[in-house]
C-alpha positions as CSV (number, residue, x, y, z in Angstrom):
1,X,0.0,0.0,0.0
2,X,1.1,3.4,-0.8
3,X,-0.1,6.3,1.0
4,X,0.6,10.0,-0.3
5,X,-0.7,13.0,2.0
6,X,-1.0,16.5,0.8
7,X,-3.0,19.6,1.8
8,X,-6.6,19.5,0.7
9,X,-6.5,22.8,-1.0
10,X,-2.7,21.8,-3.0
11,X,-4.5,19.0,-4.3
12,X,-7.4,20.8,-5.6
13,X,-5.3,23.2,-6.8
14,X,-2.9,21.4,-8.7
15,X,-6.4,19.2,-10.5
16,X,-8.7,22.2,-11.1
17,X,-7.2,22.5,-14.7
18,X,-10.1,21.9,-17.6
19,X,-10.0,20.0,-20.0
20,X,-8.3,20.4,-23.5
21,X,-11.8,20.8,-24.9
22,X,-13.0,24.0,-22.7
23,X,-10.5,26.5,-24.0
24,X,-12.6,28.2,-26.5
25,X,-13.6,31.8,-26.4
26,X,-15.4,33.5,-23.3
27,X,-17.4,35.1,-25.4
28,X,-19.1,31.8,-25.6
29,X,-22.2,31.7,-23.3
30,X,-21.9,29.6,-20.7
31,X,-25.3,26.8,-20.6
32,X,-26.7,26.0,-17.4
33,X,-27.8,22.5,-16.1
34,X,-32.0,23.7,-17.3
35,X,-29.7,24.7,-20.4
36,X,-28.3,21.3,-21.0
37,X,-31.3,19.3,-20.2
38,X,-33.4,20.6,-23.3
39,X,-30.6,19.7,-25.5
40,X,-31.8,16.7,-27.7
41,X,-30.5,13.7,-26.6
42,X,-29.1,13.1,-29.7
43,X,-26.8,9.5,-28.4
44,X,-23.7,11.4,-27.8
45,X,-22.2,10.3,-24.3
46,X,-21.6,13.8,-23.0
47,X,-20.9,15.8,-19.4
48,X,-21.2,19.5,-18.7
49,X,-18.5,20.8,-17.5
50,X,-18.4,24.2,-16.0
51,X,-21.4,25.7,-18.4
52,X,-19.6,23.6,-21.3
53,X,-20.9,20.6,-23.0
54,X,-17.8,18.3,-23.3
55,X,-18.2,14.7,-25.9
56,X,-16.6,11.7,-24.3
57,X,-16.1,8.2,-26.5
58,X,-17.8,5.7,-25.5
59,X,-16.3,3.3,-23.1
60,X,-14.8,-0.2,-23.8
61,X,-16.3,-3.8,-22.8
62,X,-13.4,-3.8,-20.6
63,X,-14.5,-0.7,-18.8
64,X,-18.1,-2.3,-18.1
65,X,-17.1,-5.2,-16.8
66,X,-15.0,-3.1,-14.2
67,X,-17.3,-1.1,-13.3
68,X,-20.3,-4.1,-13.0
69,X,-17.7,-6.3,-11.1
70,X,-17.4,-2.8,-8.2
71,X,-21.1,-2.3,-8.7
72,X,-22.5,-5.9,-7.9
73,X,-20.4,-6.3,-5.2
74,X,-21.3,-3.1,-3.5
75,X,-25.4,-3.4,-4.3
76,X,-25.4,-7.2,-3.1
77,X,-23.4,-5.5,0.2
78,X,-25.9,-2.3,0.6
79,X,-29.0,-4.9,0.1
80,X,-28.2,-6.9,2.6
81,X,-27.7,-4.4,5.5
82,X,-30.0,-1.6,4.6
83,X,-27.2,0.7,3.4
84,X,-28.9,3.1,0.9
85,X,-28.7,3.1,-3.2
86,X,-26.0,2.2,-5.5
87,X,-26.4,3.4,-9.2
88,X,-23.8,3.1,-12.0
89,X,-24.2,4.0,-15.9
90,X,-22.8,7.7,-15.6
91,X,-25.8,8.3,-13.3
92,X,-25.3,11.9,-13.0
93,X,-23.8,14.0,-10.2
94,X,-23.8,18.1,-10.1
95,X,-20.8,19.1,-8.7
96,X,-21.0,23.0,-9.2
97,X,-23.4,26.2,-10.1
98,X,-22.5,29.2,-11.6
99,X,-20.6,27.7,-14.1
100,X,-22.9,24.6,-13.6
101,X,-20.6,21.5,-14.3
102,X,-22.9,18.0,-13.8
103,X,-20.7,14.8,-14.2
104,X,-21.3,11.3,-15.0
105,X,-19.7,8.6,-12.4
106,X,-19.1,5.2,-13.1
107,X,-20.5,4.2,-9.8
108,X,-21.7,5.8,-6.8
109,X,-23.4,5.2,-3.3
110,X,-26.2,6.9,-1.4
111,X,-26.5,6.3,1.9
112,X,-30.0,6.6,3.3
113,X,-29.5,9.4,5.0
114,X,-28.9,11.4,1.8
115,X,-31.5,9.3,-0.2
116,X,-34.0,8.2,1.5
117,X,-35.0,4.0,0.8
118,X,-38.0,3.8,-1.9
119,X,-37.4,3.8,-5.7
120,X,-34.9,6.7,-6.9
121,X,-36.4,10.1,-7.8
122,X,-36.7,10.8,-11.3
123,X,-34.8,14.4,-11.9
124,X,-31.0,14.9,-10.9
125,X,-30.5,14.8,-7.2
126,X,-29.6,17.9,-5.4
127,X,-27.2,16.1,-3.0
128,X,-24.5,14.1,-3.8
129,X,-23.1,10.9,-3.3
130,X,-20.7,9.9,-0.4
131,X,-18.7,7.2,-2.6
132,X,-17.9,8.1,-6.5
133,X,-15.8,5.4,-8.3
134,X,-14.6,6.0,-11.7
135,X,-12.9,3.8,-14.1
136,X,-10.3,5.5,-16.0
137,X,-10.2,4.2,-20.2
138,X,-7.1,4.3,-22.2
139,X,-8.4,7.8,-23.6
140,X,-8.7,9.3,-20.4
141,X,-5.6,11.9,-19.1
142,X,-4.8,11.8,-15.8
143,X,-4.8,15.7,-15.4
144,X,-8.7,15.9,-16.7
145,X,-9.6,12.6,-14.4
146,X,-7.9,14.0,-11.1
147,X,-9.9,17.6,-12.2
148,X,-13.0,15.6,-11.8
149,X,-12.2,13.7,-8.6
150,X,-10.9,17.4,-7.2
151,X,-14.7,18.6,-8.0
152,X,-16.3,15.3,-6.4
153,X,-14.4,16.5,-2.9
154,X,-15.0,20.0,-3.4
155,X,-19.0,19.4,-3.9
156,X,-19.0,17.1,-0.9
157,X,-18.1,13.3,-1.9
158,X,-16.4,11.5,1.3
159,X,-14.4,9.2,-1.0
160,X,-13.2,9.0,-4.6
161,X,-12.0,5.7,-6.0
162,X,-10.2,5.3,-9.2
163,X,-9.6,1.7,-10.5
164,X,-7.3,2.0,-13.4
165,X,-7.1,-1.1,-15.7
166,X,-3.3,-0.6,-16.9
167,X,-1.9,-0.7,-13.3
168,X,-4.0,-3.0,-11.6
169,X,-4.3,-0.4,-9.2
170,X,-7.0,1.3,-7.1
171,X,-6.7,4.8,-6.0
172,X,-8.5,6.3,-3.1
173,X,-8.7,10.3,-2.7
174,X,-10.4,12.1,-0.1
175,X,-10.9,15.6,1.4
176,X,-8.1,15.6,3.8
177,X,-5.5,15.6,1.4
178,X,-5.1,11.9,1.4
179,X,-4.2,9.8,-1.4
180,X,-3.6,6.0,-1.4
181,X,-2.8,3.8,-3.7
182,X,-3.8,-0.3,-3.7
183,X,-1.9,-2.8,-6.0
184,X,-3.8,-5.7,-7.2
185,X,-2.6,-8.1,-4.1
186,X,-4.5,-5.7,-1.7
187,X,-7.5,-5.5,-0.3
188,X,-9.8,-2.0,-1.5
189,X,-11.8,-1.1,2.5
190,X,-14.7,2.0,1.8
191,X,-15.3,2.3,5.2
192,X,-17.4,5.9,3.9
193,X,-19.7,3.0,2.1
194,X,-19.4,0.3,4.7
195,X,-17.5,-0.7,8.0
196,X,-17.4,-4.2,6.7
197,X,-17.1,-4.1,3.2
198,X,-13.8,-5.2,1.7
199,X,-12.7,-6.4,-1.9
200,X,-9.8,-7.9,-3.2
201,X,-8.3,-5.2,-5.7
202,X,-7.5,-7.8,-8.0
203,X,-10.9,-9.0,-8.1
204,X,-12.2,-5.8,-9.6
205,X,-9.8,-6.4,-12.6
206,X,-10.8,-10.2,-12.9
């Protein structure tokens, strides 16, 4: 296990970079979440990200199975002692107003106590999730992913886990600055999802 600690605020400093894709002119106006929501959903796998609609590829068979083999685990976990909802599928998370950014998340958990038990509501949720887990593809750069995990923790995500495929490795990043990093003979704990939940790391990857 390798554990990295830095200040909360150096971290979100150093990740609060956009992406590639958002420098374009000011000038531009800037579309709030109402704003992207009455776009036509015209099958393109997309995020907005500080007022700015930003196209992603879609993601691998690889990817799914990562993020289903996370998923199944946590849900069958959550079931069974009344922990709150797990969704996955980019379910979507708003992270910021004024420039309104709303992100996608690979998977993510909601205890009770932020969702109450009953079926889901049907529009976006105004609070967000306590675990986000995302699952980095070969197209994704590590500067734009840690931007996103920086906005999980700044809009009030306990725990941000990033399994990445080429590594074997899972990465845990919270609000107090702390980073640590899992290889795939080590055991991933979410104690922010569950006292008792563990998983082997190279289980997620199997």
């Amino acid at each position: 296990m390798r554990r990295l600690t830095m200040q909360p605020e150096s971290f979100l400093s150093r990740t609060a970079t956009l992406p590639p894709k958002l420098n374009m002119s000011i000038a531009e106006r800037l579309l709030t979440i109402e704003d992207y929501l009455a776009q036509p959903d015209d099958g393109r796998r997309t995020e907005l990200v500080r007022g700015q609609i930003v196209e992603m590829n879609l993601p691998r068979p690889k990817h799914g199975k990562i993020c289903q083999n996370i998923a199944a685990r946590m849900f069958l976990h959550a079931d069974e002692h009344q922990l709150g909802h797990v969704v996955s599928n980019d379910a979507a998370i708003i992270t910021s107003r004024d420039p309104d950014t709303m992100r996608g998340a690979d998977v993510a958990f909601y205890s009770f106590r932020r969702v109450p038990a009953g079926p889901m509501p049907d529009g976006y949720l105004d609070v967000v999730p306590e675990v986000a887990i995302e699952v980095r593809s070969p197209d994704d750069r590590w500067p734009a992913l840690l931007a996103k995990v920086a906005e999980y923790l700044n809009a009030g995500v306990e725990v941000v886990v990033v399994l990445d495929p080429d590594s074997r490795t899972a990465r845990t990043y919270r609000p107090n600055g702390d980073i640590e990093m899992l290889g795939d003979k080590q055991t991933l704990r979410l104690p922010e999802f569950s006292q008792l939940f563990t998983v082997a790391v190279a289980a997620l990857f199997a």
